[in-house]
C-alpha positions in Angstrom: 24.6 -20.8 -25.6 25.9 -24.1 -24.9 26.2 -26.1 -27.3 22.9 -29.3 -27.5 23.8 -32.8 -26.3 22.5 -35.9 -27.4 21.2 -37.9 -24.6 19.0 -41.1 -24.4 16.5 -40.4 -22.0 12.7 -41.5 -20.8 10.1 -39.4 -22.3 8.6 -38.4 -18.9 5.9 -36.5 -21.0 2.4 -35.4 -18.7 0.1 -38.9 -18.5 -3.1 -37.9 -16.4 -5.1 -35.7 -14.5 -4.8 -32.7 -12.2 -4.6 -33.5 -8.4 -7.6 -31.2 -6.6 -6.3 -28.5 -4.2 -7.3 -28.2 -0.7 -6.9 -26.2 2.6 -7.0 -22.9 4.4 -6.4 -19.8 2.5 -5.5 -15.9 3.5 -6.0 -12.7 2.6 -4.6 -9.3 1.8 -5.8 -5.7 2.9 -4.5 -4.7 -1.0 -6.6 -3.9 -3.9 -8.8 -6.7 -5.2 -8.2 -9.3 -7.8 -8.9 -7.1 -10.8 -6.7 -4.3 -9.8 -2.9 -5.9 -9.5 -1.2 -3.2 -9.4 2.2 -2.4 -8.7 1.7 -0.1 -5.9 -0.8 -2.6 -4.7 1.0 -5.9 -4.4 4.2 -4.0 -3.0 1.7 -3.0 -0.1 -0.4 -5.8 0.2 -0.3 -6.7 4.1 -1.8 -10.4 5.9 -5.0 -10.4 7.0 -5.6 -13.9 8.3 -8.7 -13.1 10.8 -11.7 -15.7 10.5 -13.3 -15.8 7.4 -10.7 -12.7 5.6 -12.1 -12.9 1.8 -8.8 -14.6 0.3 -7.2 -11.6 -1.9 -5.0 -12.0 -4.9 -2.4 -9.0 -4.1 -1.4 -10.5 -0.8 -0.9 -14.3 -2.4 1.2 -12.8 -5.5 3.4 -11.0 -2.8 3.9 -14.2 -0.6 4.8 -15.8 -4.2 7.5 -13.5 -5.2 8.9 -14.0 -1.7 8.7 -17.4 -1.1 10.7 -17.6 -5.2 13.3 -15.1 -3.8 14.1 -17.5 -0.6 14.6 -20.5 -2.7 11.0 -22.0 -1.9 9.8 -22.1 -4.8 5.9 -21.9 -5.5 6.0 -23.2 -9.1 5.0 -20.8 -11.9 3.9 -17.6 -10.3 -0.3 -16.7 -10.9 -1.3 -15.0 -8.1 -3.7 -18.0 -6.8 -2.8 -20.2 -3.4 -3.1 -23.6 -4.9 -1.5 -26.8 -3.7 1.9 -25.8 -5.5 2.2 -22.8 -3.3 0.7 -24.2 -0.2 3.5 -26.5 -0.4 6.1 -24.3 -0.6 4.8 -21.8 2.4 4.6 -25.2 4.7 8.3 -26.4 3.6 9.3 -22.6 4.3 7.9 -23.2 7.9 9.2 -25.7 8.9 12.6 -24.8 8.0 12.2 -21.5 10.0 10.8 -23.3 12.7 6.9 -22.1 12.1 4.4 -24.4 12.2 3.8 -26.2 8.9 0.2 -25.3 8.3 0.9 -24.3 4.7 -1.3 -21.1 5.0 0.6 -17.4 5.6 0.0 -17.0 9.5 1.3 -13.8 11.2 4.5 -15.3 12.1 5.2 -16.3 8.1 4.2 -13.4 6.7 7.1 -11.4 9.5 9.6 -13.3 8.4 8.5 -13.9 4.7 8.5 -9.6 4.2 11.7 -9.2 6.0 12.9 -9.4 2.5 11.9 -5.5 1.5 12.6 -5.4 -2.0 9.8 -4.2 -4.5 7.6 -7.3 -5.2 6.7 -5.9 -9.2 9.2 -3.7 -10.3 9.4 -2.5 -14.2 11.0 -4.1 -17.4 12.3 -2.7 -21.3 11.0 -5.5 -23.5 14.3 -5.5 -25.5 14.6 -6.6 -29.2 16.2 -10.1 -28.2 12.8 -10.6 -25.9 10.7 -10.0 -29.1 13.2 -11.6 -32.0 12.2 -15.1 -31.9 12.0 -17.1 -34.1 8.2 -18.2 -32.3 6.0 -21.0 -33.4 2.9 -23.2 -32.4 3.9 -26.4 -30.8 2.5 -29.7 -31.8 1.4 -32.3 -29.1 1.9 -34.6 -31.3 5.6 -36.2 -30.7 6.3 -37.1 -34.7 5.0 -33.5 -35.2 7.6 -32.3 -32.4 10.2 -33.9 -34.9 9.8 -31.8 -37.8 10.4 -28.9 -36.5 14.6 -27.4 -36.3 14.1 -26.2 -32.6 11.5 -26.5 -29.9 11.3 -22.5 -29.2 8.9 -19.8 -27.3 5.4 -20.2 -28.8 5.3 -16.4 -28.0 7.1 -13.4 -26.6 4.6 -13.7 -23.7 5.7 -17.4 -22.8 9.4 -15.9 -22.8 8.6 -13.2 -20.8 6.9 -15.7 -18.7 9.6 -17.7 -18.1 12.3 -15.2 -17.8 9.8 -13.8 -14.8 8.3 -17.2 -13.7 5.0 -15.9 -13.8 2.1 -17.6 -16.1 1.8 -15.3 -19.4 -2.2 -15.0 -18.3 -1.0 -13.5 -15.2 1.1 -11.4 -17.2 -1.0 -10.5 -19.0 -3.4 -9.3 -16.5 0.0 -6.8 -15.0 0.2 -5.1 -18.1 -3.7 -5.1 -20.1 -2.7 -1.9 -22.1 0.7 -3.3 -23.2 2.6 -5.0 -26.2 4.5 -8.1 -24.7 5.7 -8.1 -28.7 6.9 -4.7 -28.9 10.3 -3.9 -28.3 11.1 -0.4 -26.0 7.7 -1.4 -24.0 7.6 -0.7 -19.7 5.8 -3.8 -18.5 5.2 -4.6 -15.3 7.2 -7.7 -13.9 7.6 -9.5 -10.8 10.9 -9.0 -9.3 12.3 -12.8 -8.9 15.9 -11.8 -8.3 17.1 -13.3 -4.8 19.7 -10.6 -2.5 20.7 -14.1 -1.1 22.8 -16.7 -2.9 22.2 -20.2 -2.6 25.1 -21.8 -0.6 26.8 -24.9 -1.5 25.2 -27.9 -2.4 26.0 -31.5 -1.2 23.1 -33.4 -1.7 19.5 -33.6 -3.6 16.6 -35.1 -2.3 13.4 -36.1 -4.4 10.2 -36.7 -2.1 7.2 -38.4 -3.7 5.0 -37.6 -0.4 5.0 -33.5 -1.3 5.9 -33.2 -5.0 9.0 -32.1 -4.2 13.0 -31.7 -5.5 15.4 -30.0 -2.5 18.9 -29.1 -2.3 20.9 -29.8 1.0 23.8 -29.0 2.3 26.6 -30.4 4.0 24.8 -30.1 7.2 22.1 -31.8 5.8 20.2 -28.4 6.1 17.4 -27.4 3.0 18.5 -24.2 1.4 16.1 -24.9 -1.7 13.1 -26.6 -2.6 11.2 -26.7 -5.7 7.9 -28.2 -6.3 8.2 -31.5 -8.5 5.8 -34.0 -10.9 7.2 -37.5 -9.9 6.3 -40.1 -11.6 3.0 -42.0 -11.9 1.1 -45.1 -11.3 2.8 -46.7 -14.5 5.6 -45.3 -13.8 6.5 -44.9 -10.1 9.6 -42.8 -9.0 12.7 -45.0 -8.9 13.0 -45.2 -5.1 16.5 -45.1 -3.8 20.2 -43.9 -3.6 21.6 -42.4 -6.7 24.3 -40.5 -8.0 24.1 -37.6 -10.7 25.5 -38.7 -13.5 25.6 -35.5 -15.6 24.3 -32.0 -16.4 23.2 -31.0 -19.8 21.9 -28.3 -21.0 19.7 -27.7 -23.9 19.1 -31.5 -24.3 18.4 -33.1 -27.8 15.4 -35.4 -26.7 15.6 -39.5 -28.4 11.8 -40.4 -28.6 11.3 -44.0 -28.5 7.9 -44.7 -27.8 8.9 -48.5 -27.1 9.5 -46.8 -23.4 6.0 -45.1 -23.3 3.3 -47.3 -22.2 1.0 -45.0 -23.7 2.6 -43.9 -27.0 1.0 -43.9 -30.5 1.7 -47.6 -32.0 2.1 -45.7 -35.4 5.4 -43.9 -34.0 8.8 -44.8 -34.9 11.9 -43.5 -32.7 12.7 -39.9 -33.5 15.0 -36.8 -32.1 13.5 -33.9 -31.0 15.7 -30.7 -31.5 16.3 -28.2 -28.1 14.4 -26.1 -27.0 12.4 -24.5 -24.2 9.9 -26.1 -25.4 11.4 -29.6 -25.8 9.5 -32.5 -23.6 12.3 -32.2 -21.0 12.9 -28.5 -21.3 16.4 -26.6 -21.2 17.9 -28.8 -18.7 19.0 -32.6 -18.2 20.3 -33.5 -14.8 20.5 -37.4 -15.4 20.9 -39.9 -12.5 22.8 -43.4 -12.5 19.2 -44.9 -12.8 19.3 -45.5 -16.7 16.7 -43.3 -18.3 15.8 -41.0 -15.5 16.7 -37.8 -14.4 15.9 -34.7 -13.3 14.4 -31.9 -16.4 12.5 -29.2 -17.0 9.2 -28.8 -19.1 7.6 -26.9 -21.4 4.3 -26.8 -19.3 5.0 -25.0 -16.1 1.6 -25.2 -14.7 1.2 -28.4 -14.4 4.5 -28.8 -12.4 3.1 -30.8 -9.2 -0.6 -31.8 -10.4 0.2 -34.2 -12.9 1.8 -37.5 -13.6 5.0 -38.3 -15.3 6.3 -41.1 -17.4 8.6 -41.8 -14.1 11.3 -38.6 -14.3 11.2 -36.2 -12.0 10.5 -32.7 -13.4 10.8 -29.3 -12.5 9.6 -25.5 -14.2 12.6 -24.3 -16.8 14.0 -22.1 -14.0 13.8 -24.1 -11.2 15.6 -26.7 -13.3 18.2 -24.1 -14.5 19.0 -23.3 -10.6 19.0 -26.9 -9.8 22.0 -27.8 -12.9 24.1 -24.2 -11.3 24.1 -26.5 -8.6 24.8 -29.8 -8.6 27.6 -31.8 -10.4 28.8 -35.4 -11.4 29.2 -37.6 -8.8 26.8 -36.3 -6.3 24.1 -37.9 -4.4 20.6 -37.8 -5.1 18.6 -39.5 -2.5 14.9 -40.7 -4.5 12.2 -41.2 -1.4 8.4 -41.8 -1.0 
């Protein structure tokens, strides 16, 4: 593991409310919600004919594909919020499909040209169940105390390891242990056949929640789904440079930079961790105090406000710092 840096950075902890979904949905000639399957989801087909009951087989699959392409849909559930809507309309337009952000017959073609088993099965190994796992305080003093910000649970590892929500996990595997070493679980498969080519630039877009990777072409070969800033605390709009990559921050509270912090709170450091308010990664930009993190609440990646960084799930964050490197642009945009 690499070994914690101490950075001084904006809290860009979660401020307000969730952001209502909206839109068209489609569905699945799989099994239905309760019964996700394996066999299942690695068959669900599209059904998009007028008023097709929305099915939760066929929206897991599109998931799993649209993670493997490098559109990310955010933490996976199986449920076609605005995260994932988001991600299928960016995936259009950059295969030249119309940008409805629902899975037409022309997306879902080109989305299952990728074959590969969409759940495949996992070992829980004795590293996956070691720990050490605690409860996490909201409270930032509370965050403080503890040596290390780790895994509540085995579950939330798991979770992360397979960017699915533990609930959803859960769900997959209702007569297993997530706890016990040796067990088969059912996973989904979130390892991409293609690499990601090189980067050359990163754009941030306010208008869809959004962080994306360029090329030198000026062509998108990633996107991940972003929370970016808030009223408060509006996203830094312009041209900056990335100023470093850190992993496994150490986090410097100092609630004199939160408009909303506890007036009993002094300045404090907050020990790495997944679970640390800017997660395992620290991409920071020659804006002082922001950058580009992870979190420890992948959920609510997209449909909350920030304290004005821009943040990303653990993994997508983790892809993002594999790369990018000093010196390169990062353009910020509404």
């Amino acid at each position: 593991m690499d070994k914690p840096r101490k950075i001084r950075i904006l809290g860009c902890v979660i401020v307000t409310a969730m952001f209502a979904a909206s839109g068209p949905v489609f569905a699945g000639k799989s099994a239905p919600s309760a019964a996700l399957s394996a066999d299942a989801v690695n068959g669900a087909t599209l059904d998009d004919s007028p008023g097709a009951a929305p099915n939760r087989g066929a929206v897991l699959r599109a998931q799993v594909l649209l993670d493997r392409a490098h559109y990310s849909p955010g933490e996976i559930d199986g449920n076609l919020g605005s995260t994932t809507r988001g991600a299928i309309a960016a995936y259009q337009t950059a295969n030249g499909i119309s940008a409805s952000g629902n899975v037409d017959a022309a997306t879902w073609t080109k989305l299952t040209s990728d074959a590969a088993p969409i759940l495949d099965t996992y070992t829980i190994t004795d590293k996956d169940v070691a720990g050490p796992f605690r409860p996490i305080p909201t409270d930032m003093m509370a965050k403080s105390a503890l040596p290390s910000l780790d895994y509540s649970s085995s579950a939330e590892l798991l979770g992360e390891k397979f960017h699915v929500s533990p609930t959803l996990l859960r769900q997959l595997n209702p007569d297993r242990n997530l706890s016990k070493a040796g067990e088969n679980i059912v996973v989904p498969n979130v390892v991409s056949a293609t690499p990601l080519p090189a980067t050359a630039k990163v754009v941030v877009d306010r208008s869809d929640s959004s962080v994306s990777l360029l090329d030198a072409a000026g062509k998108t070969i990633a996107r991940f789904p972003a929370t970016t800033g808030s009223e408060h605390d509006p996203l830094p709009v312009g041209d900056w440079v990335i100023q470093e990559v850190s992993r496994n921050p150490v986090f410097h509270y100092n609630p004199a930079l939160f408009w909303d912090a506890n007036p009993s709170h002094s300045k404090a450091e907050i020990k790495p961790g997944p679970n640390n308010p800017v997660g395992v990664v620290w991409v920071g930009l020659s804006k002082e105090h922001y950058g580009i993190h992870g979190t420890p609440e992948p959920s609510k990646i997209s449909k909350t406000q920030s304290h004005g960084c821009i943040r990303l799930t653990n993994w997508d964050a983790s892809t993002l710092a594999d790369s990018v490197s000093k010196g390169m642009p990062a353009l910020l945009q509404e």
